[in-house]
C-alpha positions in Angstrom: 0.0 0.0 0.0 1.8 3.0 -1.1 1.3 6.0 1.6 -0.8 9.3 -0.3 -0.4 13.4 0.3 -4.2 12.8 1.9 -3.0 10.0 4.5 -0.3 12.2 5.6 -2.2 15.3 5.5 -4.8 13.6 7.9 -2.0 11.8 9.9 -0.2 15.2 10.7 -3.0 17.3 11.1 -4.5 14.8 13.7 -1.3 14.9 15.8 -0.8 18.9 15.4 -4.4 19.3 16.5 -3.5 17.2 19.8 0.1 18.0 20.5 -0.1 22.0 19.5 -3.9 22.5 19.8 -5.1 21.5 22.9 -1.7 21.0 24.5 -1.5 24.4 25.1 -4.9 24.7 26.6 -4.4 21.9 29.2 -1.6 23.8 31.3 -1.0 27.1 32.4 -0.2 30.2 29.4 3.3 31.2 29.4 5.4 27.8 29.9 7.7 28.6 27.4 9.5 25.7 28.0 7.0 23.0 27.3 5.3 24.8 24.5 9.2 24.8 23.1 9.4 21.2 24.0 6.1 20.1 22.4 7.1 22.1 19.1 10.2 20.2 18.8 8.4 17.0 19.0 6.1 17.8 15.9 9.0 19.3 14.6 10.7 15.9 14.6 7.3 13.8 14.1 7.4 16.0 10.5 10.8 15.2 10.2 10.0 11.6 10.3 7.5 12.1 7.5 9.4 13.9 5.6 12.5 12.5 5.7 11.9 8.9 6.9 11.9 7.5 3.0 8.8 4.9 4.4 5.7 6.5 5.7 3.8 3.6 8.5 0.4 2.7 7.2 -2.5 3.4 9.2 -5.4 0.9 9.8 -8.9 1.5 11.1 -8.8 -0.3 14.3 -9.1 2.4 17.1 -6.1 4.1 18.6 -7.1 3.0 22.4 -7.7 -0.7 20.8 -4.3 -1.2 18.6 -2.8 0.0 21.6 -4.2 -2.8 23.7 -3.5 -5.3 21.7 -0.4 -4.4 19.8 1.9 -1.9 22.2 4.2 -3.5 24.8 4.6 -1.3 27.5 8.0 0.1 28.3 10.1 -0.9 31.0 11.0 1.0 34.0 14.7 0.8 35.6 15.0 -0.4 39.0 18.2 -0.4 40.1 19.6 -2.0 43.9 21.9 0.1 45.8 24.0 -2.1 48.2 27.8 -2.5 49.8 29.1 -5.9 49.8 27.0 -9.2 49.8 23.0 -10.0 50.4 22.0 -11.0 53.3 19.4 -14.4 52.2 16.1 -12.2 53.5 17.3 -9.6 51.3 17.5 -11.8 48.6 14.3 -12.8 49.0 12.8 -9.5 48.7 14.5 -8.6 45.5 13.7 -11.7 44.3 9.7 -10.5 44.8 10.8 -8.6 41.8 10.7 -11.6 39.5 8.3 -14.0 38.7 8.6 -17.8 39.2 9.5 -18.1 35.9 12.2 -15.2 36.4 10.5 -12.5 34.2 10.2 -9.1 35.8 7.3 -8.3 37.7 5.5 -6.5 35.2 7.3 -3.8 32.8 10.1 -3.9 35.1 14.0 -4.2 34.8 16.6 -5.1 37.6 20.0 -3.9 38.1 22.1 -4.3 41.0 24.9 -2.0 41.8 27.3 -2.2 44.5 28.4 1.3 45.4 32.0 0.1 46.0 32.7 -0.7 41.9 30.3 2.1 40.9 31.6 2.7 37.3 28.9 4.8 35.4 28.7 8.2 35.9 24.7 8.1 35.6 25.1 5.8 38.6 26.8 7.9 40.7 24.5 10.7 40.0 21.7 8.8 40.5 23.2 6.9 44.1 24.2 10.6 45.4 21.0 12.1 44.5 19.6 10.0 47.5 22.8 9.3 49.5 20.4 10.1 52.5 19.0 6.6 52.1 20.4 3.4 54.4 21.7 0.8 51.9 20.6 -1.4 50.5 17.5 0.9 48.8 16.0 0.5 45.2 16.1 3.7 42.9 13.4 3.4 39.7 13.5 5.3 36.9 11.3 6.2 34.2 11.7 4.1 30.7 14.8 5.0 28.5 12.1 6.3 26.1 11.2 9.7 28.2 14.7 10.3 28.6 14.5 11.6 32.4 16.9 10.0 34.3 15.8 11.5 37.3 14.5 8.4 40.1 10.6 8.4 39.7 10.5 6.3 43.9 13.5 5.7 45.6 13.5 3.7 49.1 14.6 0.5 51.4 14.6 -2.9 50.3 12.2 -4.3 52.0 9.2 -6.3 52.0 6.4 -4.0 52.1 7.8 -1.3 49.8 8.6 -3.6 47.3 4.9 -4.8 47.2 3.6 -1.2 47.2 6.2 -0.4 44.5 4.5 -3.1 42.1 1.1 -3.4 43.1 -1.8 -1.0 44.4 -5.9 -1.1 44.9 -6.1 1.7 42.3 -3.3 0.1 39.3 -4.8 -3.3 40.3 -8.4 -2.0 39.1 -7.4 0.2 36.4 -5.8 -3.0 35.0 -9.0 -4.8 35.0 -10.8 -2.4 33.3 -8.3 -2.0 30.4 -8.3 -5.9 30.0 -12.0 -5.5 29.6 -12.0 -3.8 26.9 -12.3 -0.5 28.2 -11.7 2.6 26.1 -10.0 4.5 28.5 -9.8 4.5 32.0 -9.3 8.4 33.5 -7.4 8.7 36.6 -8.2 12.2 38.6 -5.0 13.1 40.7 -6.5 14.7 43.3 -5.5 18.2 44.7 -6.5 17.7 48.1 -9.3 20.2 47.8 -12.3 18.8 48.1 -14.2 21.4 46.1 -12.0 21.9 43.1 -11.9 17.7 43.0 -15.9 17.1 43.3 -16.3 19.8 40.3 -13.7 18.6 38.4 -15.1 14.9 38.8 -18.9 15.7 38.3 -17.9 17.7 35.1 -15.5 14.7 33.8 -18.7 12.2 34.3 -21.0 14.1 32.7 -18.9 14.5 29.9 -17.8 10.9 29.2 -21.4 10.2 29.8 -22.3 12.1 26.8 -19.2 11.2 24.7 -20.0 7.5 25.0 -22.9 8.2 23.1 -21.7 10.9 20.4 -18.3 9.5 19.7 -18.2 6.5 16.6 -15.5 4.1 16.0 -14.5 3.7 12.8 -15.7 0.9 10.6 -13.3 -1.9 10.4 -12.7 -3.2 6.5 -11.1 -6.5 5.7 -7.4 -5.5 5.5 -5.4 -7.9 7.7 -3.8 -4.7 9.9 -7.5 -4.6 10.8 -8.4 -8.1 12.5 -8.6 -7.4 15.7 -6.5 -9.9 18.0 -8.6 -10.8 21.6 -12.2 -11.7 22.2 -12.5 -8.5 24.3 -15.6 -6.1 23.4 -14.7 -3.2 21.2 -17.3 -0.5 22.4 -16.7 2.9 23.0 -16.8 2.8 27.4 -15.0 5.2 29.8 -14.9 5.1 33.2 -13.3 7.5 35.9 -10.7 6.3 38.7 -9.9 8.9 41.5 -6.3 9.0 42.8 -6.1 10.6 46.0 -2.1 12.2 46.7 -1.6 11.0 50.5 -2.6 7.3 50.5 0.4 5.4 50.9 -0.5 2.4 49.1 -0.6 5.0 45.9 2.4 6.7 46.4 4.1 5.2 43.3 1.4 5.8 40.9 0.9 9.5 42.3 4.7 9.8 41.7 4.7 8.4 38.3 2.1 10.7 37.3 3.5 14.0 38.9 7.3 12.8 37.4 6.2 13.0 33.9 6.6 16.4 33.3 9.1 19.0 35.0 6.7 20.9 36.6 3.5 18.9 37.8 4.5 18.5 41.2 4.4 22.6 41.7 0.9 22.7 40.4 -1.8 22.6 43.5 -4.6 21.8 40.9 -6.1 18.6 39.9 -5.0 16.8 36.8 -6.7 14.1 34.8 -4.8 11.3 32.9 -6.4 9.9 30.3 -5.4 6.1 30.3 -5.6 3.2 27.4 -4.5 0.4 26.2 -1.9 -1.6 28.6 -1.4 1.3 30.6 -0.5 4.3 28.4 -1.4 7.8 29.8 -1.8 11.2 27.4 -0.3 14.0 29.4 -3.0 15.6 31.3 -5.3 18.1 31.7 -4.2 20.1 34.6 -6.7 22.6 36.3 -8.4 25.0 34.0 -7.0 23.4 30.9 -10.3 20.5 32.2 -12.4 22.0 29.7 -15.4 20.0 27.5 -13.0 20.5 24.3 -9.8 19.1 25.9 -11.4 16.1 26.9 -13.4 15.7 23.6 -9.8 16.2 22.1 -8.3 13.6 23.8 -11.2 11.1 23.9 -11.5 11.4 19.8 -7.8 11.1 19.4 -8.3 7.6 21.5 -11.6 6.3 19.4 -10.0 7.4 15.8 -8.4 5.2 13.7 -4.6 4.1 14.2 -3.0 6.7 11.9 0.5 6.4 13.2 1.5 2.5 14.2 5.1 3.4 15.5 4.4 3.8 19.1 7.2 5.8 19.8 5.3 8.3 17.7 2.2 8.7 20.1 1.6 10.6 22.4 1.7 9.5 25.8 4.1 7.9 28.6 3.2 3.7 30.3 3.1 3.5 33.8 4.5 0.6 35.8 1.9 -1.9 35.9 2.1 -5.6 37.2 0.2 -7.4 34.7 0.7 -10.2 32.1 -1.2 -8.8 29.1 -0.7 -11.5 26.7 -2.5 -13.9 29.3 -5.2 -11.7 30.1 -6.1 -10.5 26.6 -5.3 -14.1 24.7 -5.0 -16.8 27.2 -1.8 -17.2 26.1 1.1 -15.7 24.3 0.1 -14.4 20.6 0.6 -16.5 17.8 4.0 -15.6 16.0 2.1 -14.5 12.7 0.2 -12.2 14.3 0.4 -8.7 13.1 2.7 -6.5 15.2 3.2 -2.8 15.7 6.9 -1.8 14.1 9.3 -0.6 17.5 11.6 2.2 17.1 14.3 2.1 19.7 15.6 5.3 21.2 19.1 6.8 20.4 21.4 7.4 22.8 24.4 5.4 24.8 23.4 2.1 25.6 22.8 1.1 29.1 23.4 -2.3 31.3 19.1 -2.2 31.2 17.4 -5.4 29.7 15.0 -3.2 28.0 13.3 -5.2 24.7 13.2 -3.3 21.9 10.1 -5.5 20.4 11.3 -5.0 16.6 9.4 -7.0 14.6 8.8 -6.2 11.2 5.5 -6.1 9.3 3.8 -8.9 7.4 5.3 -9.4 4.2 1.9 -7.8 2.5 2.2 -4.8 4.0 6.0 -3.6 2.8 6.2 -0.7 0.6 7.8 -1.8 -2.9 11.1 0.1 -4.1 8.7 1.3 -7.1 5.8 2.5 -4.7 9.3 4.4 -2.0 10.3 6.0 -5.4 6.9 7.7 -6.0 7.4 8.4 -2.5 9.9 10.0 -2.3 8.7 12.5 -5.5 5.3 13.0 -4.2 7.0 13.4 -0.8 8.4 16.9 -1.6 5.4 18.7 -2.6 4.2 17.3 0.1 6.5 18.3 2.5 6.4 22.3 1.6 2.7 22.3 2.0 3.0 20.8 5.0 5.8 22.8 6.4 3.6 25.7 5.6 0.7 23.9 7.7 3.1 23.7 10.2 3.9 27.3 10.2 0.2 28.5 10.5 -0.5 26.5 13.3 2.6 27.7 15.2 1.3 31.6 14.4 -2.3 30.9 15.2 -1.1 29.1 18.6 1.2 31.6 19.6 -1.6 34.7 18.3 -4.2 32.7 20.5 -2.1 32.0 23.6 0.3 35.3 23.9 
């Protein structure tokens, strides 16, 4: 299937709308640092359609719904701090971080690092940023993928924070849902005032409530990139999770959430994180920026079609969640000729991090010919100056609009 002006017209309109369009109206006016950081991800998600030679086919099974089926999630570093040997009971803790079978507990990913042969610098940084701490203590950090380095939980190895670390009421719950077939599950990090939280949680119902009804997926054709994969229901279903700040058994997830950009943690307003398939979250709507359009934004983003396959390409940020997907959507472990979303793995220095990549390539079917790349590549640059001037006028109108 050769890739058309049209299908990248939609594709890139679709993510400027989300990432430049209501972006800016979810957080306060004025950041100039995110709005810089969010232009220089559309700047490079052009790049990749310009310059990338093949452009990833779409399909018509919803975004929330490939997602489920086809996205791994990525895995978060954990890292043990220690001096010298184990004792056997702290053995056994750590070893709560592996299954029976020794897989990680969920998107996890072990190190251990005795302080005494410390040898990368991103290790000492990381061990001196919480020096505090009585070793041995764990230190997690956020997937490669993000590119913050910076520990999302730090604390003791011990029994009870280990469990906390990996499982909670709240991720236990929102990993039912998703399994189910839900189309997106949306978590309300609460401010602490009571007020501001019951508003903000009335007008989120009421709007999902009508959304369910309004919002249409689209209509799946016969095209093998859209079978769907599990027996779970594909209806368009939200439900709401609240996520209170001082629980303890949710200090984690709260910290995952308020990590993920710079600034969260300084903002005493509640925030709502849209979450889909195996535990994806769009960045949020913070405060004001909780309008009827934001969430209608993000809620059509999640019930269009898949435009964009490459995950790294979507929106969004996994949180650490303790589940076996591939049991709970298929019984089992997918067949190997079953269609799977192409990976892109991050550049950068390689770490000591068992971190799968998950490149796979597409079915033979569905590979561009070198005749169909060389139209491509002509159609591609009439292509690209309209939609360099697209990108232009979208950058005036948002900056006009939010100055």
């Amino acid at each position: 299937m050769q890739p058309t002006v049209d299908s990248v017209f939609t594709w890139i309109v679709a993510d400027l709308e989300i990432r430049m369009g209501s972006y800016f109206m979810k957080l306060p006016v004025g950041n100039a640092r995110r709005m810089a950081r969010r232009l220089r991800t559309t700047a490079i998600l052009l790049g990749v359609c310009l310059c990338g030679g093949e452009i990833v086919r779409g399909c018509n099974v919803p975004v929330f719904r490939y997602a489920l089926e086809r996205w791994q999630p990525d895995v978060y570093r954990v890292t043990l701090f220690h001096r010298g040997p184990l004792t056997e009971s702290q053995k056994t803790v750590l070893h709560s971080l592996e299954e029976p079978s020794g897989k990680a507990v969920g998107n996890t990913s072990l190190r251990v690092v005795d302080v005494a042969e410390i040898e990368e610098d991103a290790d000492r940084t990381l061990h001196a940023d919480h020096a505090e701490l009585e070793l041995p203590w764990l230190a997690v950090q956020y997937p490669q993928s993000l590119r913050n380095d910076k520990a999302v939980w730090a604390g003791p190895l011990a029994k009870e924070t280990v469990a906390r670390l990996v499982f909670s009421p709240l991720r236990t719950e929102l990993i039912r849902r998703l399994a189910d077939g839900q189309t997106a599950v949306w978590l309300i990090l609460e401010s602490g005032q009571a007020d501001k939280d019951n508003a903000v949680a009335q007008r989120l119902s009421d709007d999902l409530k009508e959304l369910t009804e309004k919002l249409k997926l689209p209509e799946l054709g016969a095209a093998p990139d859209d079978k769907l994969l599990s027996d779970a229901p594909l209806h368009v279903k939200f439900s709401v999770l609240r996520v209170p700040r001082n629980v303890a058994a949710e200090e984690p997830l709260v910290k995952m959430l308020l990590g993920s950009e710079p600034d969260l943690a300084a903002l005493d307003e509640p925030m709502v994180f849209p979450i889909f398939g195996r535990g994806r979250a769009l960045l949020p709507l913070v405060g004001a920026g909780i309008t009827g359009d934001n969430i209608h934004e993000s809620a059509g983003f999640l019930v269009g079609a898949c435009s964009c396959e490459i995950k790294e390409l979507n929106p969004g940020f996994d949180l650490l969640l303790a589940a076996d997907w591939d049991v709970l959507l298929f019984k089992e472990a997918p067949s190997a000729d079953a269609p799977v979303a192409p990976a892109k793995v991050p550049a950068g220095k390689a770490e000591l991090v068992a971190i799968p990549d998950g490149s796979q390539s597409a079915a033979p079917a569905s590979t561009p010919s070198e005749a169909n790349l060389a139209t491509w590549s002509f159609t591609n640059y009439g292509a690209g100056l309209a939609l360099v001037g697209l990108l232009l006028v979208v950058v005036v109108v948002a900056f006009k609009r939010f100055a």
